[in-house]
Short mmCIF file of the C-alpha atoms (twelve columns), coordinates in Angstrom:
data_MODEL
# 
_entry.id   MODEL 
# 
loop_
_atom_site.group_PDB 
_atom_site.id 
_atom_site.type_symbol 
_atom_site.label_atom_id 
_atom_site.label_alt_id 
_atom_site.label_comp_id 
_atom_site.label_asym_id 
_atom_site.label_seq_id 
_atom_site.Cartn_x 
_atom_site.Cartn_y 
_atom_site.Cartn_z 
_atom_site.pdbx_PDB_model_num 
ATOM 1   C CA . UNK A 1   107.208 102.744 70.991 1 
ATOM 2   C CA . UNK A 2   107.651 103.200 67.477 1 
ATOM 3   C CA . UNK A 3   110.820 101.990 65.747 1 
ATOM 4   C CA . UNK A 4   110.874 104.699 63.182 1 
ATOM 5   C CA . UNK A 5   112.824 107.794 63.510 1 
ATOM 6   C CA . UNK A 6   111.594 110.999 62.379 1 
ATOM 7   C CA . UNK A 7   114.462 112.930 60.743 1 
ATOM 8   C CA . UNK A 8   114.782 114.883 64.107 1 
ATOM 9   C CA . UNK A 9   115.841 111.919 65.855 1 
ATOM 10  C CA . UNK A 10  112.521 111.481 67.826 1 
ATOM 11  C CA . UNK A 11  110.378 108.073 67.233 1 
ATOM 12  C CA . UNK A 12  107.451 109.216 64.818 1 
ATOM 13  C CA . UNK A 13  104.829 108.954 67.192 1 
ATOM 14  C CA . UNK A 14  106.042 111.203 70.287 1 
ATOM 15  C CA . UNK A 15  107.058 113.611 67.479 1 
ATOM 16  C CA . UNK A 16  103.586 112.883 66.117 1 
ATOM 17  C CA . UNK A 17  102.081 113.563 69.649 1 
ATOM 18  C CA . UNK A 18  104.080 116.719 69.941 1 
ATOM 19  C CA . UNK A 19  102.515 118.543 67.446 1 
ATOM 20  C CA . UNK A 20  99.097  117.867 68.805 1 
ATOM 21  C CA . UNK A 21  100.504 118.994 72.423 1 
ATOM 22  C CA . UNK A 22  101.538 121.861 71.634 1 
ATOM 23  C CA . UNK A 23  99.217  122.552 68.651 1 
ATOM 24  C CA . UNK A 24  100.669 125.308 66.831 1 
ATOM 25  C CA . UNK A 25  104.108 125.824 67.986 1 
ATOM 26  C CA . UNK A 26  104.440 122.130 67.623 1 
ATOM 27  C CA . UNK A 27  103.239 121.925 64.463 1 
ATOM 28  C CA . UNK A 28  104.810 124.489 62.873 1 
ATOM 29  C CA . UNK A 29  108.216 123.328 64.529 1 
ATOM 30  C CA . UNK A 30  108.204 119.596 62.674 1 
ATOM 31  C CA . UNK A 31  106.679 121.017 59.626 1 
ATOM 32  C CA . UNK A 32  109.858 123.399 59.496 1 
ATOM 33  C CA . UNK A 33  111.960 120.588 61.087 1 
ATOM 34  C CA . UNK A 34  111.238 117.123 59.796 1 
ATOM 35  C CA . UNK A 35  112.518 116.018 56.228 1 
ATOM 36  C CA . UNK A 36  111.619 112.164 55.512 1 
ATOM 37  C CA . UNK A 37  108.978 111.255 57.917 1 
ATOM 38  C CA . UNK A 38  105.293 111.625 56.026 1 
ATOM 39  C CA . UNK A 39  103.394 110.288 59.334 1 
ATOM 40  C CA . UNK A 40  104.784 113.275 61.288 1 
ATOM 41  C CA . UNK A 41  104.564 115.756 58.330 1 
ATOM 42  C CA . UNK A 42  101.059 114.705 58.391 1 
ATOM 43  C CA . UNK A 43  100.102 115.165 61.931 1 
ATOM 44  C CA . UNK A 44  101.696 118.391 62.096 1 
ATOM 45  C CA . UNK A 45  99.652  119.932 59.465 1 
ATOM 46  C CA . UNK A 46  96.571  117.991 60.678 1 
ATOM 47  C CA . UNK A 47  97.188  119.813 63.793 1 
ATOM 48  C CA . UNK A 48  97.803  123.301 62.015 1 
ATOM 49  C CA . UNK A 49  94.733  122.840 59.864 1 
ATOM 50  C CA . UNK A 50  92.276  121.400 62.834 1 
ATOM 51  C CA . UNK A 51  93.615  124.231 65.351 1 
ATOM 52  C CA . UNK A 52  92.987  126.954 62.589 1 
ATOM 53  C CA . UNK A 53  89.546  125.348 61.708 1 
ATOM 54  C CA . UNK A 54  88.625  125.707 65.276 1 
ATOM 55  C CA . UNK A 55  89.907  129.163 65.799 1 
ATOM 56  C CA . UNK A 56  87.576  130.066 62.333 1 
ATOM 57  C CA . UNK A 57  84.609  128.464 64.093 1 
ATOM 58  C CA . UNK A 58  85.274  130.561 67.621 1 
ATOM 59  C CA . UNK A 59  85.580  133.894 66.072 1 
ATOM 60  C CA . UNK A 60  82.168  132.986 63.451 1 
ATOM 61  C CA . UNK A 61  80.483  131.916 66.757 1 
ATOM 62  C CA . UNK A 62  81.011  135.233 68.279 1 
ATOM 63  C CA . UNK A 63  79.441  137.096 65.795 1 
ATOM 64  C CA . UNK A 64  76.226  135.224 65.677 1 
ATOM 65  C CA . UNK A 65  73.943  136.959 69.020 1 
ATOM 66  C CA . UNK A 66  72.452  134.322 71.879 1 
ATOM 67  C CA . UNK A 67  73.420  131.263 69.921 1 
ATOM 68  C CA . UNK A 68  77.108  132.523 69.819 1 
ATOM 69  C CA . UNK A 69  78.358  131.456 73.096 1 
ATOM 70  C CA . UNK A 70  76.611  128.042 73.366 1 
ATOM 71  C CA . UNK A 71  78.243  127.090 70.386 1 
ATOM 72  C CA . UNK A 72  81.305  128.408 71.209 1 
ATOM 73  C CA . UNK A 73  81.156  126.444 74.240 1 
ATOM 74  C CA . UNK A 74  80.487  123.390 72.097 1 
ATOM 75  C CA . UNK A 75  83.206  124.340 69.846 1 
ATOM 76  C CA . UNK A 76  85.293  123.930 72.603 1 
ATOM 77  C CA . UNK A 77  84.301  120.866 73.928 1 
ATOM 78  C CA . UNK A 78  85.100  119.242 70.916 1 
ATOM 79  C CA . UNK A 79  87.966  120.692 70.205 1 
ATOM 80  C CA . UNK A 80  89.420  119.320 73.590 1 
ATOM 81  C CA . UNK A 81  87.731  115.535 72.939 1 
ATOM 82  C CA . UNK A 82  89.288  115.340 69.129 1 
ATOM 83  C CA . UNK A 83  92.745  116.947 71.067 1 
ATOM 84  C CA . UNK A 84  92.564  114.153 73.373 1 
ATOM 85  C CA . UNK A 85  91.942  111.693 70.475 1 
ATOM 86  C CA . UNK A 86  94.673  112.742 68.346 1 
ATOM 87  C CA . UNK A 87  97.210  112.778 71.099 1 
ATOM 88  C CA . UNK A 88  96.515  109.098 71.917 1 
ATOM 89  C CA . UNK A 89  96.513  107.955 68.272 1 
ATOM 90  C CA . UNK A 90  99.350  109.415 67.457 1 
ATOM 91  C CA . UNK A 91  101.252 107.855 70.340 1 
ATOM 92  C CA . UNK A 92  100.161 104.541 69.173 1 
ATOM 93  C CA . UNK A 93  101.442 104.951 65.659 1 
ATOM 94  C CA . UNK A 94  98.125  105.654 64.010 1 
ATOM 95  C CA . UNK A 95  97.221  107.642 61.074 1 
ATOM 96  C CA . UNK A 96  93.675  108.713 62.461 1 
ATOM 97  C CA . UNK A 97  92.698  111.139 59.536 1 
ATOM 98  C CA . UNK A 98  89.795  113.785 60.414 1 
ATOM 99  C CA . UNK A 99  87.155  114.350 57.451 1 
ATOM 100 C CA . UNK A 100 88.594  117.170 54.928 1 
ATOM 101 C CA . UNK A 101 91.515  117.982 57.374 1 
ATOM 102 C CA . UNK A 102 92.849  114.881 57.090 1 
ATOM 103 C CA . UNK A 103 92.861  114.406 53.838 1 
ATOM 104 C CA . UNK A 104 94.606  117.514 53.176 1 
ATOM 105 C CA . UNK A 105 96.952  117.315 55.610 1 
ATOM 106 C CA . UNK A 106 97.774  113.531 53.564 1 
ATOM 107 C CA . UNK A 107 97.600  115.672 50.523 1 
ATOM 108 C CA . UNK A 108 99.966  118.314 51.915 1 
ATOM 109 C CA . UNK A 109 102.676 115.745 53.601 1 
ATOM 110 C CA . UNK A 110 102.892 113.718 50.058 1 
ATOM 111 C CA . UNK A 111 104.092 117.223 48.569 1 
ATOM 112 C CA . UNK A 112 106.833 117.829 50.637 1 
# 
């Protein structure tokens, strides 16, 4: 368990872990919500960006014929595996940043 408190009154990382479980919702809730903690600020809009990114690459997917669905299909297989990953490295504290998204979402959580 972490021993830092996210301005909600949650430890960081099952507020952290929130905004992956319940991507969007989630997300937007602490990114509304939370006031001083940057490691929560920062998986809530890595989960905002990611979830968007994915959505992006669904609907592009279905416009491309035959190769559309398989790579929909892939789309969504990853999408659950890096859902997964984020989930358990946010419970354990850590700042797992994805390429581009993450660095934004740093970007983004330094700014507010």
């Amino acid at each position: 368990m972490s021993v830092y408190k996210s301005s909600t009154g949650m430890d960081e990382n099952i507020a952290a872990v929130l905004c992956y479980l319940f991507a969007f919702v989630g997300a937007l809730a602490f990114v509304l919500l939370e006031k001083k903690s940057r490691f929560v600020l920062f998986h809530a809009l890595q989960s905002i960006f990611l979830f968007v990114a994915l959505m992006i690459g669904h609907v592009l997917a279905g416009l491309i014929p035959l190769l559309g669905p398989p790579l929909a299909s892939l789309l969504t297989l990853a999408g659950i595996v890096l859902w997964i990953v984020l989930i358990i490295h946010a419970g354990q504290g850590k700042w797992l940043k994805l390429p581009w998204m993450g660095d934004l979402a740093l970007h983004q959580a330094r700014q507010l």
